[in-house]
N, C-alpha and C positions, 0 to 999 in steps of 0.2 A: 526415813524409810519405814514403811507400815509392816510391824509385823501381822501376820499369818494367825489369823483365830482361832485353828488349834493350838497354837503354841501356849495362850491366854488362857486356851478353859481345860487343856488335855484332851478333847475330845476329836479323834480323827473324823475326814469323811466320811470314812469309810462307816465308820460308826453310825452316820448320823445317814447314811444309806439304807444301812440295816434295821435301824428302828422305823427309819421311812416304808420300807419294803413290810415290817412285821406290822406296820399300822397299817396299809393297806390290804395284808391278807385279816389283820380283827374288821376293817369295815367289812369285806367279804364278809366274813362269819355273821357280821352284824345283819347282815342284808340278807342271810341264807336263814338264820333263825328266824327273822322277821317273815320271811315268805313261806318257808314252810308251816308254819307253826306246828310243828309234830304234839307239846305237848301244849294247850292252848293254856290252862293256867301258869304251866310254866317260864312260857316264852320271853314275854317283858323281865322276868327277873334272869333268865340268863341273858337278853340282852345288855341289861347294867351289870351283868358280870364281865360281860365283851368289853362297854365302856369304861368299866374301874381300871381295868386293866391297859386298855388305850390313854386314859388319864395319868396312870401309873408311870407309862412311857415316856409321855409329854413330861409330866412334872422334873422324873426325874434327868432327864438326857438335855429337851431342848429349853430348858428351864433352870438347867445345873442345881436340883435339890439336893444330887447325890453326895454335892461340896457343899455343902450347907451345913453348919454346926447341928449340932442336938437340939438345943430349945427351938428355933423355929421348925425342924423335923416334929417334935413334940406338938408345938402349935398346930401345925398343918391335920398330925396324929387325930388331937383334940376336936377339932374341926369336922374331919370326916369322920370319925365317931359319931358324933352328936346329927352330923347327915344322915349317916345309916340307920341310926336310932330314930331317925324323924320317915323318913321312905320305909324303913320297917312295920311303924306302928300303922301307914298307910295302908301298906298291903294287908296288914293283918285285918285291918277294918274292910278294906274289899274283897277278902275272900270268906269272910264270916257272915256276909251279910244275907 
């Protein structure tokens, strides 16, 4: 007899409804930033604020990071550090230029 995959990772439907349901209202948001652009320099960098947060969801719920010991928490840490640090230096080079 096959058990039941929440039983395996703790994570209910229902759960995995509501992060479905909140990633569909960040694409909204992502799709309402993008079209309005209210403030034009700003817009691309709250859109990767929409997405960090969409990724944040994913990693941690359908990807179970939330069970995940420390050091690969740390790695993942180290990882998008050294991203943000590399996308940072970009923007700062096109907006000075």
């Amino acid at each position: 007899m096959r058990k039941d995959y929440s039983e395996d990772h703790g994570v209910s439907p229902g759960t995995y409804t509501a992060v479905w349901l909140c990633l569909l209202v960040l694409l909204a948001a992502t799709i309402a930033v993008a079209k309005l652009r209210l403030l034009d320099r700003f817009s691309v960098l709250g859109a990767m604020a929409i997405a960090s947060v969409k990724a944040g969801l994913v990693l941690a719920f359908f990807m179970h990071l939330k069970d995940e010991g420390r050091f690969l928490k740390g790695m993942l840490a180290l990882a998008l550090f050294a991203l943000t640090a590399l996308i940072g230096m970009t923007f700062v080079d096109v907006w000075y230029r």
